[in-house]
N, C-alpha and C positions, 0 to 999 in steps of 0.2 A: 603575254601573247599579243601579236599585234596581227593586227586586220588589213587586209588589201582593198582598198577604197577605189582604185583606180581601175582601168583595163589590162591590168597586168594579168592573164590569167596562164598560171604555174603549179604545179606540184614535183614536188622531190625535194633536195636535196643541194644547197648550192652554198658552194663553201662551208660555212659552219652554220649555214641558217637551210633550216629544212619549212618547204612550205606544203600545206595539204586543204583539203575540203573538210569543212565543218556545214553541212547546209546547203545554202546557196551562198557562202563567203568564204572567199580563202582568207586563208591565216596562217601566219609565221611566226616559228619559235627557233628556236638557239638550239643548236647541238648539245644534247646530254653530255655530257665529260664522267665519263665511266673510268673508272680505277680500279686496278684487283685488291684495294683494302675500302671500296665504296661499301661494299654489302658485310654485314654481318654475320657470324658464324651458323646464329640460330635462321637467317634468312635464305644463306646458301644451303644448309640443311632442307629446310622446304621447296625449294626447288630443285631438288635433289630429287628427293618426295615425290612431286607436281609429275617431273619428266619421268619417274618410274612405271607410276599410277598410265601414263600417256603410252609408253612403252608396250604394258598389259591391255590399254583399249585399243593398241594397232593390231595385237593378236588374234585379240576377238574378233575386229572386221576382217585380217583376213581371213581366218577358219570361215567364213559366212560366206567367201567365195565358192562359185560353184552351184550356192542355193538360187533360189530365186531371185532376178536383179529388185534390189530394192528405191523406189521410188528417190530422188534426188529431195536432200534433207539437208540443209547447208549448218543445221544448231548438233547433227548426231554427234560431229567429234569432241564438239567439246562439252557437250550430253553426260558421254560414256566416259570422258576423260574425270569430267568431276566426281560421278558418281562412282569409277574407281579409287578415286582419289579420297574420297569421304571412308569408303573401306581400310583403304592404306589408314585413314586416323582413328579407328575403332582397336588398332594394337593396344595395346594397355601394356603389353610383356615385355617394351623394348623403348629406346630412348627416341626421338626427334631424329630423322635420320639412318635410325637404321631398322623401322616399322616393316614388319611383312603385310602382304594378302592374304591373312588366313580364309579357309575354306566356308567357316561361321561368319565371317568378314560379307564374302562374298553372298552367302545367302540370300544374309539383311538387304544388302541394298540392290543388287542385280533380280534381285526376284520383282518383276512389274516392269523392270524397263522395256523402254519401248526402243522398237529401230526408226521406226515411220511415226512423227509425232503425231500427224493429222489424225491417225486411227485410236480407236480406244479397244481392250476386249472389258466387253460388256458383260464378262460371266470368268467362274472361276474351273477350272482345268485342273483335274483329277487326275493324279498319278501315285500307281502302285507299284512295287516291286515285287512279284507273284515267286520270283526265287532271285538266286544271287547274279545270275548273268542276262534277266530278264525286267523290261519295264514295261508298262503297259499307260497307256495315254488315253483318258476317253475324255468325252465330251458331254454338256450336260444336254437332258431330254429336249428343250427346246431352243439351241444355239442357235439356230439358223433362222428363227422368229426372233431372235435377240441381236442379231448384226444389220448393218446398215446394206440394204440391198443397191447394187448400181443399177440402172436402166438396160434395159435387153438381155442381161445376164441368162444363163442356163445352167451353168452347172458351179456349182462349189469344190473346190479344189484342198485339201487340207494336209499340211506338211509337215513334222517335227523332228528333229536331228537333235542331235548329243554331241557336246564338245567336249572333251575330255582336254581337261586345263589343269597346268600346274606353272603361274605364272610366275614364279618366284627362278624357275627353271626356265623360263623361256618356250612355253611347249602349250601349243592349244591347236587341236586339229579334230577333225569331224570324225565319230567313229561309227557312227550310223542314223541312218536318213528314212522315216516311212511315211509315203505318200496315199493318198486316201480321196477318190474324187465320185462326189453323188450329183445327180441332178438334186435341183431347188424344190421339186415335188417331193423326191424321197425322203420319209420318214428315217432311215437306218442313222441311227448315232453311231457313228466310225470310233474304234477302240483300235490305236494303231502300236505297236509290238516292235520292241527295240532291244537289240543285245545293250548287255550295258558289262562297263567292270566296275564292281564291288568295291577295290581300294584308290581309286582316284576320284578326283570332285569333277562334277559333270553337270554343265547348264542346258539345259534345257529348252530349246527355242523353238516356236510355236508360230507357225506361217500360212494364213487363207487369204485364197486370193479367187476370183469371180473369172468365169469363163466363157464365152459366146460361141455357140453354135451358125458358123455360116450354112447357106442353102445349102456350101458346096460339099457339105459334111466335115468342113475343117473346124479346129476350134481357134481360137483366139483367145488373150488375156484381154480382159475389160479395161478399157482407159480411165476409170474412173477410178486412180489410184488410191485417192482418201480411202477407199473402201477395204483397202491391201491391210491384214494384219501382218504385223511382226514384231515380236518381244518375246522376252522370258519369262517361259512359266514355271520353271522353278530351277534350283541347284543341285543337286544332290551330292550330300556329305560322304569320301570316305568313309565304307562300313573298317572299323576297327580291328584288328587280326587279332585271334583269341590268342595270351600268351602259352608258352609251352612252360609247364611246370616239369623241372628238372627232377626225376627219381634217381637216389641214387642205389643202387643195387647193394646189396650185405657184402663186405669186404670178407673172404673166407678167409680163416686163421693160419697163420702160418704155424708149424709144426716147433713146439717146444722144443730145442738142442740145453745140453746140459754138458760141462767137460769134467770129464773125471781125469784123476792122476791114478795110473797101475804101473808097476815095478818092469820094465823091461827088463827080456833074458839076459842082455849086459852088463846089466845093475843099474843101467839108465831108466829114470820115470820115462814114462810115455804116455803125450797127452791122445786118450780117445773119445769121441765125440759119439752119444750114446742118442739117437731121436726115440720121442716118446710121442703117443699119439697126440692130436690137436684135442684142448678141452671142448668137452661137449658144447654146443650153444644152447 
């Protein structure tokens, strides 16, 4: 690597010598010389990997479109990209390369991330399935004594949506959205109610955000976005389809035939076929 000492100040790209900022010093280095037998079998396999895992976190942000805009995060892509990607290497069932996302994959490590790094949730998010097409989202007794209050605020806003994801497929899209908003004084702990379906994996994502009361009776979003949650509070597994166990039904007995030989009027035998009843079972 060589260093620009003089007033030459450059970046890019020029002939075969590319120059760029390290600091406050440019520096200059020689064009890579890439060849398609430069990388290795096992390497291009992992970037194979890498750009799959990348693929599945563009899915995710975009199902998120639509929700609420999320504060400007310049580490989220390559956040969610890693931590997809640590999922892709939790396969054990398949070789380097050809690893899926499974749904236990996805639990482990998507469960706690965050979208907004600045924010933390400071409590844990209770969710039940009360039947097969129904989830229910509460919150604990004192959350709102637990989160970081912005300045002027009035009212608490609280969001949770379901993606229904099957990334191996190519498919993550929102399948329902319930919004929940108290003022700061009120005591009610919001239990918010989501259809859900039973055999696909569904993440979970969980969004509060602070709200200001103008004189003029409008409301506004708080600027004091640190205070914005957003992440996943949970996954939820494919429930399993019970198998069908095959009866088979008693095959009725077909009717014993016997042939006998009798003397035709001709003198010819004659073969006749005498049925006897089916044996009892």
């Amino acid at each position: 690597m060589a260093i620009v000492t003089g007033a030459i100040q450059m970046e890019g790209r020029v002939g075969g010598l590319i120059f760029y900022r390290r600091g406050n010093k440019t520096c200059c280095r020689s064009m890579p010389n890439y060849r398609p037998d430069s990388q290795s079998a096992a390497s291009r396999q992992s970037a194979g990997e890498f750009g799959k895992a990348s693929k599945a976190a563009k899915l995710i942000r975009d199902a998120m479109n639509g929700l609420w805009p999320l504060p400007h995060d310049g580490t989220l892509v390559n956040r969610l990209n890693k931590t997809l990607y640590s999922a892709l290497l939790k396969d054990a069932a398949h070789p380097r390369g050809q690893r899926t996302l499974t749904p236990a994959a996805l639990q482990q490590t998507l469960t706690g991330f965050r979208f907004n790094k600045k924010a933390s949730l400071p409590f844990q998010v209770n969710i039940t399935r009360p039947s097969a097409s129904r989830v229910h989202v509460s919150l604990p007794g004192k959350w709102k004594e637990l989160l970081k209050h912005p300045r002027f605020a009035t009212h608490i806003q609280v969001q949770v949506a379901a993606l229904s994801v099957d990334l191996e497929a190519g498919i993550c899209h929102k399948t329902a959205v319930a919004v929940a908003c108290t003022t700061l004084q009120d005591g009610v702990v919001p239990v918010l109610e989501l259809s859900h379906k039973k055999n696909v994996t569904t993440i979970m994502v969980l969004q509060i955000r602070y709200l200001n009361e103008g004189g003029n009776g409008q409301v506004y979003t708080s600027a004091d976005l640190s205070c914005m949650q957003s992440g996943v509070i949970g996954v939820l597994l494919p429930e399993k389809q019970p198998q069908k166990v095959l009866t088979s039904s008693p095959v009725a007995r077909r009717p014993f035939t016997q042939p006998h030989n009798t003397p035709a009027p001709n003198g010819k035998r004659k073969q006749l076929v005498t049925t006897l009843p089916a044996h009892p079972s």
